[in-house]
NUDO-198942 format. One record per residue (C-alpha): y, x, z; residue in three letters. Coordinates in steps of 0.1 Angstrom, whole numbers, plus 5000, padded with zeros to 4 digits. Layout:
% residues N
YXZALA
...
This chain:
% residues 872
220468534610UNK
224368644611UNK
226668324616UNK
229368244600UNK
232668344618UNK
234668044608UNK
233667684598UNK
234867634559UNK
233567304547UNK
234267404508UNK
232167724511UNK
229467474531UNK
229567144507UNK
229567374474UNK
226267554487UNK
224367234500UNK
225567004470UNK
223467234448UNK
220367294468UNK
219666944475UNK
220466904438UNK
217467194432UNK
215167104460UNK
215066754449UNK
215066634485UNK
215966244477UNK
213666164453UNK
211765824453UNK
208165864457UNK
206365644431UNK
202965654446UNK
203865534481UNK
203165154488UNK
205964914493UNK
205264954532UNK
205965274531UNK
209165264513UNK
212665174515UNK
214264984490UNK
218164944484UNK
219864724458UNK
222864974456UNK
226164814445UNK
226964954410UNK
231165034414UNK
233064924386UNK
234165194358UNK
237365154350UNK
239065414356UNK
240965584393UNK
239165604418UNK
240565544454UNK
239565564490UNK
237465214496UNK
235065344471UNK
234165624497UNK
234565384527UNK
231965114518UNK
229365304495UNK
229365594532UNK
227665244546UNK
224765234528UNK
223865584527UNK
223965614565UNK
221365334565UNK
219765524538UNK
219765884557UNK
218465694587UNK
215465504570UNK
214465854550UNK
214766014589UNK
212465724603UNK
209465834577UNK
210265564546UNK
209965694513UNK
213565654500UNK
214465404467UNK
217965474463UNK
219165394430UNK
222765424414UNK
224365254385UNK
227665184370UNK
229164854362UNK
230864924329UNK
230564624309UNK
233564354308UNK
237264254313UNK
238064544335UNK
236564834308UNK
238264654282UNK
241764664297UNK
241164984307UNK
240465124271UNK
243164874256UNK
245665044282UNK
244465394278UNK
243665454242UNK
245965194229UNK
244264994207UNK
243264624200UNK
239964404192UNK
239764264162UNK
236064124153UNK
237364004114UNK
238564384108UNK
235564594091UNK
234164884105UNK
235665234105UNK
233065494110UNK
235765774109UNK
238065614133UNK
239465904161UNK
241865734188UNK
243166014211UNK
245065874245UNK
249065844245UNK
248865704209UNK
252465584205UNK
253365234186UNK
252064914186UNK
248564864198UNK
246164984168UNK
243664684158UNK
240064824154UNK
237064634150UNK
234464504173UNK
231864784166UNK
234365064167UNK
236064904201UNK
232864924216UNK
231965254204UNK
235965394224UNK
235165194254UNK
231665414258UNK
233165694248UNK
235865634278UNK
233565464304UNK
231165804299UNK
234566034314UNK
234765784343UNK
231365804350UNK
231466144352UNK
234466084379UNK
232665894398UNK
229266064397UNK
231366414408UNK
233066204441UNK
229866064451UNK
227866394448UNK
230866564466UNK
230466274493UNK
226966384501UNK
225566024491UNK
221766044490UNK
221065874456UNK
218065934433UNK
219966054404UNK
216966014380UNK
216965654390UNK
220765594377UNK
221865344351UNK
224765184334UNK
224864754329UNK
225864814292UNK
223165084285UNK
219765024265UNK
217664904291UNK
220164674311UNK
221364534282UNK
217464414274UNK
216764254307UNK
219664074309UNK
219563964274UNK
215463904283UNK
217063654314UNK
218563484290UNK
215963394268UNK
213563284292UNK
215863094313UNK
216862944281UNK
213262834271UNK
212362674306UNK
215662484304UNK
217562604331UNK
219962784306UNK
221762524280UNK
224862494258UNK
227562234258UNK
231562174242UNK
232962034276UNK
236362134296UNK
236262464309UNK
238362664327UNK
240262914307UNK
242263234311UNK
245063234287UNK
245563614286UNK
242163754281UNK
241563444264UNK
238063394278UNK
236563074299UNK
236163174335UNK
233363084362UNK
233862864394UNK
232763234414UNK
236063404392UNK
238563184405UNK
241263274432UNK
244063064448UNK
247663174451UNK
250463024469UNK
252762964440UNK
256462824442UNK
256762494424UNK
258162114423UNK
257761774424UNK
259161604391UNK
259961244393UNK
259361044365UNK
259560664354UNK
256360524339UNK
257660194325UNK
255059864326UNK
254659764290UNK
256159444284UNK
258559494315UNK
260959554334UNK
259459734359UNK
258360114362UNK
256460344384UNK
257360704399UNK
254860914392UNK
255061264413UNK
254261554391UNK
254161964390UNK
253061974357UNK
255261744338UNK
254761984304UNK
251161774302UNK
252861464301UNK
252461484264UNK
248361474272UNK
248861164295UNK
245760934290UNK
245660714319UNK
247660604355UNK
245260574386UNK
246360414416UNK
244360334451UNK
242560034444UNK
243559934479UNK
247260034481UNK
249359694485UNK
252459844462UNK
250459894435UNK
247359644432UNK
249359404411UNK
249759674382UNK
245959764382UNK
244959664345UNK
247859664330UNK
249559964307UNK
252360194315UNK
254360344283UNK
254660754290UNK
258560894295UNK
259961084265UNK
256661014246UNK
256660614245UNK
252860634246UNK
250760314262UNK
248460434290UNK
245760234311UNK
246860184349UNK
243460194365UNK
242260234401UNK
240560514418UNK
239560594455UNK
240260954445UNK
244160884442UNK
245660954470UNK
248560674484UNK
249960954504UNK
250461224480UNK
253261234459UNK
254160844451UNK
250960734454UNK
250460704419UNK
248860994396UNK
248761074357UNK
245461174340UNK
246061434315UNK
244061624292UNK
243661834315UNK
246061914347UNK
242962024370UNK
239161924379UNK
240161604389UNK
241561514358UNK
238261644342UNK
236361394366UNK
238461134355UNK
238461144320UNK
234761154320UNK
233860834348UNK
236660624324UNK
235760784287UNK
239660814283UNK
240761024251UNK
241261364250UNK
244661484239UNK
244161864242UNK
248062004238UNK
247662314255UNK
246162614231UNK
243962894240UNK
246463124241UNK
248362884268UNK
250662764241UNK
251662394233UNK
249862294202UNK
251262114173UNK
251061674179UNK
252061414156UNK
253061114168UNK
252560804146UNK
253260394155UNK
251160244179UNK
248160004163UNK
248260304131UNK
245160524151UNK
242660524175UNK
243560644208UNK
242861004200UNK
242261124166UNK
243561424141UNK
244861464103UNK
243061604078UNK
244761954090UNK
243061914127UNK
246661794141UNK
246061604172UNK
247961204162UNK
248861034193UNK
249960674188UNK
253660544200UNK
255960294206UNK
258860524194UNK
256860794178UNK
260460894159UNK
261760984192UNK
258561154207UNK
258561354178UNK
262061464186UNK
261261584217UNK
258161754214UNK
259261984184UNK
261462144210UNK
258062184231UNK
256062324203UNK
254962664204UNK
256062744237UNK
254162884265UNK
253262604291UNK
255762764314UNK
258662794293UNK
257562444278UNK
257862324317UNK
261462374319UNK
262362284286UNK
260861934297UNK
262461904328UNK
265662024304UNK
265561754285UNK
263961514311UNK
267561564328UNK
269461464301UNK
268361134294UNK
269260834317UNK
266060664328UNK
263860924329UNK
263661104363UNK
263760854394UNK
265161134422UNK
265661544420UNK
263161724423UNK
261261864455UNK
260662214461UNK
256862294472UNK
254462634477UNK
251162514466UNK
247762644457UNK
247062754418UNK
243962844405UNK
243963204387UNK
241063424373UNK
240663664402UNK
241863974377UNK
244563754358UNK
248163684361UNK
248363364345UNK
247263024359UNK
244462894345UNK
244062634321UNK
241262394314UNK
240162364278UNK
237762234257UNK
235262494241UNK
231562524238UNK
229862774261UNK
226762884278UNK
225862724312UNK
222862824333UNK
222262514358UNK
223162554394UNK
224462224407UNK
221062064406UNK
219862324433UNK
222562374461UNK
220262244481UNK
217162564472UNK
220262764472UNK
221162724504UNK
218062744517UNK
217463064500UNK
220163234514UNK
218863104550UNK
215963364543UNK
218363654544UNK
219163814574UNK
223563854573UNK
225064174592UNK
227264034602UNK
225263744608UNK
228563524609UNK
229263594566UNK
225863364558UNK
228863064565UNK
230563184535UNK
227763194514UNK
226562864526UNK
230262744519UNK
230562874486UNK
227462664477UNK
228462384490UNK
231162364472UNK
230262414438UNK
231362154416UNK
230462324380UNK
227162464363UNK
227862874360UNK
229962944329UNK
227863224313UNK
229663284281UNK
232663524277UNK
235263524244UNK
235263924252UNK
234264224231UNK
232664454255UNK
229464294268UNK
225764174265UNK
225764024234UNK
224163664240UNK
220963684217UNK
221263424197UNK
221963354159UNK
222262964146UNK
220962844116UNK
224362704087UNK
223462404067UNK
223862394034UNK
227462244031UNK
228662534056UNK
228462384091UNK
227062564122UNK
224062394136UNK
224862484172UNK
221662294181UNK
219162454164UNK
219662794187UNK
217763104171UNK
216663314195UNK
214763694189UNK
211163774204UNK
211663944232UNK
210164264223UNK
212864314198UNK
215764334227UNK
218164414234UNK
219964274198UNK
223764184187UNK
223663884164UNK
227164024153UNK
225464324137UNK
221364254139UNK
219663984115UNK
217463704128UNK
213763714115UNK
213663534081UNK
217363604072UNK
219063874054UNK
222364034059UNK
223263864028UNK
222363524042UNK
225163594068UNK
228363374074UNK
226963174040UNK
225962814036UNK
222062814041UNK
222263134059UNK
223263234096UNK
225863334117UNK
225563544149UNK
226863424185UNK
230263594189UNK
230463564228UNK
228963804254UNK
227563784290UNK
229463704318UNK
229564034336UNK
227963924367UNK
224763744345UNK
223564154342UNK
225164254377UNK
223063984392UNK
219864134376UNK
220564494397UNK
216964464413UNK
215064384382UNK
217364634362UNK
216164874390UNK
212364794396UNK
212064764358UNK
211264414365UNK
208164254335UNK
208664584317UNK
206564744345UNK
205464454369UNK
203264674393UNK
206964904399UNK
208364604404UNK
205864444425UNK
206164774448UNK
209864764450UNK
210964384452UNK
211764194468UNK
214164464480UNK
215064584519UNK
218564594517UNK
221864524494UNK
225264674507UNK
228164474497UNK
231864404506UNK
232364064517UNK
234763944490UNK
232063904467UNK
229663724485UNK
230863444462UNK
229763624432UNK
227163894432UNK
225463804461UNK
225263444449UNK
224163484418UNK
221663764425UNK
220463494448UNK
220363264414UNK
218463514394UNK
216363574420UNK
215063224427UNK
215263144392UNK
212963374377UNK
210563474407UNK
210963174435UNK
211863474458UNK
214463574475UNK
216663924458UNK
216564114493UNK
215364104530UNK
218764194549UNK
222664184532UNK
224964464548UNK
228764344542UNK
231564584548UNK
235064524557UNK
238264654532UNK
240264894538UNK
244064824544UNK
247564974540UNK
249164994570UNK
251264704563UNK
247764524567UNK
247564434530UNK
244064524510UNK
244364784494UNK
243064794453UNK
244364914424UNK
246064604413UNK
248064604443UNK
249464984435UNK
248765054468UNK
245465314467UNK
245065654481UNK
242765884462UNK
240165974473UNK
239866394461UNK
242466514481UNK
241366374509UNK
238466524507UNK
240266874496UNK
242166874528UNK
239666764554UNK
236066774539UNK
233666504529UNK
232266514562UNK
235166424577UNK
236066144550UNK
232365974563UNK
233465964596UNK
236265774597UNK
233965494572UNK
231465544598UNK
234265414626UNK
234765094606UNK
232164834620UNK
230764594593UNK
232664324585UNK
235664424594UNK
238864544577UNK
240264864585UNK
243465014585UNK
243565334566UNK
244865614591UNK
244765964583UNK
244566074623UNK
241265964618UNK
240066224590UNK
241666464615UNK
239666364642UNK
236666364624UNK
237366734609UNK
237866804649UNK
234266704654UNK
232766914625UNK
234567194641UNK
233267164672UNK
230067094659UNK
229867424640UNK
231267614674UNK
228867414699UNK
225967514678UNK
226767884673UNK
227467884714UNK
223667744719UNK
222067964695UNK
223868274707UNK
222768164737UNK
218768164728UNK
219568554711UNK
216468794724UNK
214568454732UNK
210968394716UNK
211568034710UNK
207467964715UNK
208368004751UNK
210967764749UNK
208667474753UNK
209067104773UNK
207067214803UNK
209967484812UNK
212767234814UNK
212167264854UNK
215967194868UNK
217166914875UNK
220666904863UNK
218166954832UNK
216266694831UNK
219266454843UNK
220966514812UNK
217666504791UNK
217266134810UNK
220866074797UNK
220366194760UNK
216865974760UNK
219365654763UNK
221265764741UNK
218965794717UNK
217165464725UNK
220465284721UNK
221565434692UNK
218465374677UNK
217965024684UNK
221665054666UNK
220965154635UNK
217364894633UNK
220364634634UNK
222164814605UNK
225064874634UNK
225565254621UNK
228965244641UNK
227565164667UNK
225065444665UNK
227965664657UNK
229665574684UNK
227165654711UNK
225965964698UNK
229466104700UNK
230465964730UNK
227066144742UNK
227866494722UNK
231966494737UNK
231566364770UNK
227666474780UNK
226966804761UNK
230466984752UNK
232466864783UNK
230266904809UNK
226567004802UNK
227567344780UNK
229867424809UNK
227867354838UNK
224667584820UNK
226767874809UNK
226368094843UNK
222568034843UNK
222468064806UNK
224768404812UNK
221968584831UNK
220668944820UNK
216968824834UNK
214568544815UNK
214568354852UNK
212568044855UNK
216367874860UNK
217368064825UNK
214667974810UNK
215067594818UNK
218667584807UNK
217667754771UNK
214767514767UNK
217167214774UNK
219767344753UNK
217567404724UNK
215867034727UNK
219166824733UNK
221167054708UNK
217766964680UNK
217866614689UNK
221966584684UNK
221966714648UNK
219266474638UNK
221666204654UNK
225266314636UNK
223566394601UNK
222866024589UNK
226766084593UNK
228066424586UNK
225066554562UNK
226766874554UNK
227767074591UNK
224066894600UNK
222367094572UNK
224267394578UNK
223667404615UNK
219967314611UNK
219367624590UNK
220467824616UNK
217867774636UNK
215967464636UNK
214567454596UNK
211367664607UNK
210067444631UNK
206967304630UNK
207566974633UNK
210266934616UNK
211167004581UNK
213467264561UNK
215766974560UNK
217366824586UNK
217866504560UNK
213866464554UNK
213166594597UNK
212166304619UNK
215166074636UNK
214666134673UNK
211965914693UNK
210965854726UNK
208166054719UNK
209466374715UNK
210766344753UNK
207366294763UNK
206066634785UNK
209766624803UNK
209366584839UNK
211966314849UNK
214666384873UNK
213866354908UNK
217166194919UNK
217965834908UNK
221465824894UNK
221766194893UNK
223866294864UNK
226765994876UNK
226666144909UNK
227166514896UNK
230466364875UNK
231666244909UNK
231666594922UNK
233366754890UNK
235666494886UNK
237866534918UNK
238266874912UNK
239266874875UNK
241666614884UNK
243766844911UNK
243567154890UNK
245766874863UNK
247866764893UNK
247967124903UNK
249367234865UNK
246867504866UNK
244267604835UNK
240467484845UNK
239167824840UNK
241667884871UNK
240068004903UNK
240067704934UNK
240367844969UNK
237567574983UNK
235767264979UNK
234567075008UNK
232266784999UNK
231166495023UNK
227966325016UNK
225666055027UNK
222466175043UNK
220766025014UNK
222066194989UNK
221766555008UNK
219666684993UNK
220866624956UNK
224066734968UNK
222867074976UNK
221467084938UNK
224667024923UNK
227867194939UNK
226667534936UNK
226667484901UNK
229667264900UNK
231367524921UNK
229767824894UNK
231067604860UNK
235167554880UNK
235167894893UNK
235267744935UNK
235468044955UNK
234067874986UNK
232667564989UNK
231267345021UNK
228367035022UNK
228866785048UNK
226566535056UNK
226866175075UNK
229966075054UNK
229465665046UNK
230365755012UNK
230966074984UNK
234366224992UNK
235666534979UNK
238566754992UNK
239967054972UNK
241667314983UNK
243967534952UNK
């Protein structure tokens, strides 16, 4: 066949994108046993719009793995889905289309949104949002689906999916109800942690801390019926309002006397408990702490081990709630008005009043200084100014609010009761990098909540589950009812339970349908089962779970690992997957991760427009596991300098084998032993790299092979065989150089296209697709064994190819000193050996002498050691 002239990666990728596509090549073989086969619990990327280059960086990973299984013989399952159910979808299609949920507002079947609507968001209702955020979600699929096709990833495209689609939405929904029935799933009004934005509790595995500025506020807790007062040390003094007890050490000295007693709140006049704890610390703050309703877990922990009141002030939407405060002796310790207004009882309620009307309605923040504000102006009430701190506040990983905690009634599937299982469960996995099982084991250990499952959210799972309304109107939350499974997947906001018509809905002796949806990671953690198909077809599941591998970054360990681990035990006593492969970030070059949020991406298209998707792969293959990476262009360059030279190596050895019938190219005519040296050298290489990529190490692996391909073949081996390659006549010296070529040149292409699938593919049709044992595709030919170097006669010399560098190396070096080209002519070359080494000697500097053009050369024997003189 003709070769191309010049290597164009566009022209290359456009042609083998398409015949994969048509030839099918990484299809899943259903009939192969689960021995045979390799199973991957692909990551499903979030849909929610751009695209940037850490997508490309950690899902390359997996499908080096991937290429490299499918290479070693396993029959490839490789699925691909899209995560496009939750809070990141709905912002997206909030942002992009303009528009607002509202669940009261009826149905519009002619609604048409186009993007860049101008104005105030448009409210819509719940059916019609969902119905914008699929049409959306289905444009950024196709995004995504083009960049991962143009990345040469090796999916089964018939095996792709969507976690809001008909069948996900089932078997999560189908989780749900049987975790439900066996107990381990349960609902409860308790305080939970709350997001004030998206208005939505949050899970423990959702939460981040950030470094915040803030202060210490000093306030005076007067001792009822006294004189006296404590300083309580305080960064949330806009809960003082929600004060419902004092704790103190039970064993600090300055405060043991007051244990028992009450303290009257600042500004609020309202009688509090002073109780002891061994959770309040003497050495933070004063030593003394308020328990509000509620400030943090703690406070949560408290109010439940001492049934104190709740005095719930802050509102969902993180605003201060109305409070009337009446005279002390008038109410119980927490109670409301016929309205639902929270009455608080006082010893001044006139003057509480006062105050908190200039509270009322604000955001906590605002309502903060306005405290402190007022705080200020009245003698008696701060002890000392303030102090400034930086401490830790918990936030919803995708909010920008601190989180509040607040009373609602949600879904909880149980965890805490098995930390221990957990733990033990995640022992069975193997960890690459073996180090990130701590943070799993971590995380577990310090879980102090059951999983939140329930989100106040719009674009979800629906949670299938209607409840029964008594005749005088009131939901009977604990009565649950709950659809037959083969009705799934349902919405009880638009589907009617089994004995109940739509009539009957929202009315006294009727029904009313669950509002809430799934947390997003209660289906992402079902990604196997979605995948094998799980009860739906038990024996595809049986043959596919539990799975060989899930890819991950390593900042979700904490979430979809862990609950996939959940699921996993949950329903099957099993573990999800045999091996976890974590990858790194990738980072700006001010060190910083980069993501969207942070406004700090690259994109990933142009990259690949201006150097090639082979190129992109190679600098994610660089990044080890693990490990963050600085994003550096010089290393798409570099990798776009190795396709290159691929593409120009392999034309060099094919034009090289022109006129040659390669059935007389066989093993048993590799007969010199410069040959067979570098043969011995590639065998190593291959072992290593190997042994590499059994350990999921693909960098590694990449690594060596190129070290091997730059150093070994294009530096010296091509170079040193070109004059007995150049020879008109087929001599037995020709003959071994074009046989060694051919098989080291065959083995190297297998060994780069796990990384750089296109130039492989292209190269491999030149000349290596006809083989008979191999296949049309270099992607579905056999990954290089020690067996296919079996029939190579070793080299005779111990440490040959080493001791053939030494020679070249002293003469390259004064050609550089000597500022003169390598192809340059050299006058002589005198080289002083041991008598041991004679012999070999005589092999190697004619041919050195041939490849650096010596004009004259001289072998000396009886030296003590190698030494080589040049003479320009």
């Amino acid at each position: 066949m003709e070769l191309p002239k010049n290597y164009d990666f566009k022209t290359i990728e456009e042609h083998w994108m398409k015949k994969w596509l048509e030839d099918g090549i990484y299809k899943w073989d259903s009939s192969k046993s689960r021995e045979e086969t390799f199973v991957v619990d692909t990551p499903p990327p979030t849909v929610s719009g751009s695209l940037h280059v850490g997508h490309m960086f950690s899902y390359s990973h997996q499908d080096f793995i991937v290429r490299f299984q499918r290479m070693k013989g396993k029959n490839i399952f490789f699925p691909i889905g899209w995560d496009d159910n939750g809070l990141p979808t709905e912002r997206r299609v909030q942002n992009y289309l303009n528009v607002k949920c509202e669940p009261s507002l009826p149905y519009d079947p002619n609604l048409n949104v186009e993007p860049g609507r101008k104005g105030p968001p448009l409210p819509v209702s719940r059916k019609n949002f969902i119905e914008l955020c699929d049409k959306v979600i289905v444009e950024d699929e196709k995004a995504f689906k083009s960049l991962w096709t143009r990345l040469g990833m090796s999916y089964d495209w018939s095996l792709e999916y969507a976690t809001i689609d008909k069948h996900c939405r089932l078997i999560s929904q189908a989780s749900f109800i049987e975790l439900y029935k066996r107990g381990e799933i349960y609902q409860e009004e308790k305080p939970v942690l709350w997001d004030v934005d998206y208005q939505t509790a949050i899970a423990q595995a959702e939460i981040v801390d950030k470094n915040v500025p803030s202060a210490y506020y000093y306030f005076r807790f007067q001792i009822k019926d006294s004189s006296e007062y404590l300083v309580i040390a305080t960064t949330r003094p806009e809960l003082l309002p929600a004060c419902v007890a004092v704790l103190v050490h039970p064993e600090d000295e300055r405060y043991k006397k007051y244990i028992g007693k009450s303290a009257i709140t600042p500004l609020f006049g309202v009688p509090v408990p002073i109780m002891a704890d061994e959770k309040a610390e003497p050495e933070k703050g004063t030593g003394v702490v308020m328990v509000c309703t509620f400030g943090d877990q703690t406070d949560v922990e408290w109010w439940k081990k001492f049934n104190l009141p709740l005095r719930q002030i802050v509102a969902k939407n993180g605003t201060l709630l109305p409070v009337k405060f009446v005279h002390e002796g008038s109410v119980s310790t927490s109670q409301k008005d016929d309205g639902g207004t929270l009455l608080i009882p006082s010893v001044n309620p006139e003057s509480a009043t006062s105050v908190y009307e200039q509270l009322k309605g604000l955001y906590v923040g605002n309502a903060k200084k306005k405290i402190v504000e007022i705080a200020n102006s009245i003698d008696g009430v701060i002890d000392r100014p303030e102090t400034e701190i930086v401490h830790p506040v918990k936030y919803f990983e995708k909010g920008d609010k601190p989180l509040e905690i607040i009373p609602t009634r949600q879904w909880y599937t149980r965890i805490i009761d098995k930390k221990e299982a957990l733990i033990e469960q995640g022992r069975k996995i193997k960890w690459y990098p073996e180090y990130m099982y701590k943070r799993y084991e971590h995380w577990v250990e310090g879980l102090n909540q059951d999983w939140c499952l329930s989100r106040q959210r719009f674009f979800g799972v629906p949670i299938p589950v209607w409840y029964p309304i008594n005749n005088v109107g009131e939901v009977i939350y604990e009565k649950p009812i709950l659809p037959e499974i083969s009705k799934l997947p349902v919405d009880p906001l638009t589907d009617v339970p089994e004995c109940y018509t739509e009539e009957q809905r929202d009315k006294p002796g009727g029904f009313t349908g669950e509002p809430d949806v799934l947390d997003t990671w209660a289906t992402s953690s079902l990604t196997p089962q979605i995948a094998t198909h799980w009860f739906l077809n038990p024996e595809r599941h049986k043959k596919l779970f539990p799975m060989d591998m899930r890819p991950q970054a390593h900042d979700i360990i904490r979430t979809w690992a862990f609950y996939t681990i959940v699921k996993a035990y949950l329903h099957d006593g099993e573990i999800p997957w045999k091996n976890i492969v974590l990858s790194g970030w990738i980072l700006d070059p001010d060190r910083k991760k980069m993501s969207k949020s942070h406004g700090n991406v690259v994109t990933p298209e142009p990259l690949i427009n201006q150097h090639g998707a082979d190129s992109v792969r190679y600098w994610a293959g660089k990044a080890r596991l693990g490990v963050d990476t600085a994003y550096d262009e010089q290393a798409f360059k570099v990798g776009r300098k190795l396709c290159t030279k691929l593409f120009n190596a392999g034309k060099f050895v094919i034009m090289q084998l022109d006129g040659i019938d390669r059935k007389i190219l066989t093993k048993d005519k590799i007969t010199h032993q410069i040959d067979m040296a570098v043969i011995q050298e590639l065998k190593e290489c291959v072992k290593r790299a190997t042994e590499s990529f059994e350990e999921f190490d693909y960098a590694q692996a990449l690594m060596l092979t190129e070290e091997f391909f730059w150093g070994t073949f294009c530096d010296n081996y091509l170079e040193i065989v070109k004059p007995r390659t150049y020879k008109s006549e087929l001599t037995e010296d020709k003959l071994s150089a074009c046989a060694s070529l051919r098989f080291i040149h065959r083995v190297l292409i297998r060994m780069f296209a796990p990384f750089l699938p296109y130039i492989t593919e292209e190269i491999w049709h030149w000349e290596y697709a006809g083989d008979e044992d191999m296949q049309p595709s270099v992607h579905k030919s056999p990954w290089p064994n020690m067996y296919e170097f079996n029939g190579i006669s070793e080299c005779k010399f111990n440490n040959f190819y080493q001791y053939m560098l030494d020679i070249i190396t002293p003469i390259r070096k004064a050609k550089t000193e000597a500022n003169i080209s390598m192809a340059a002519p050299v006058k002589k070359v005198v080289v002083n050996c041991e008598d041991k080494d004679y012999e070999m000697t005589q092999i190697i500097v004619p041919e050195v002498c041939a490849m650096l053009r010596v004009n004259e050369y001289e072998i000396k024997r009886g030296n003590e050691s190698l030494n080589v003189v040049v003479e320009i």
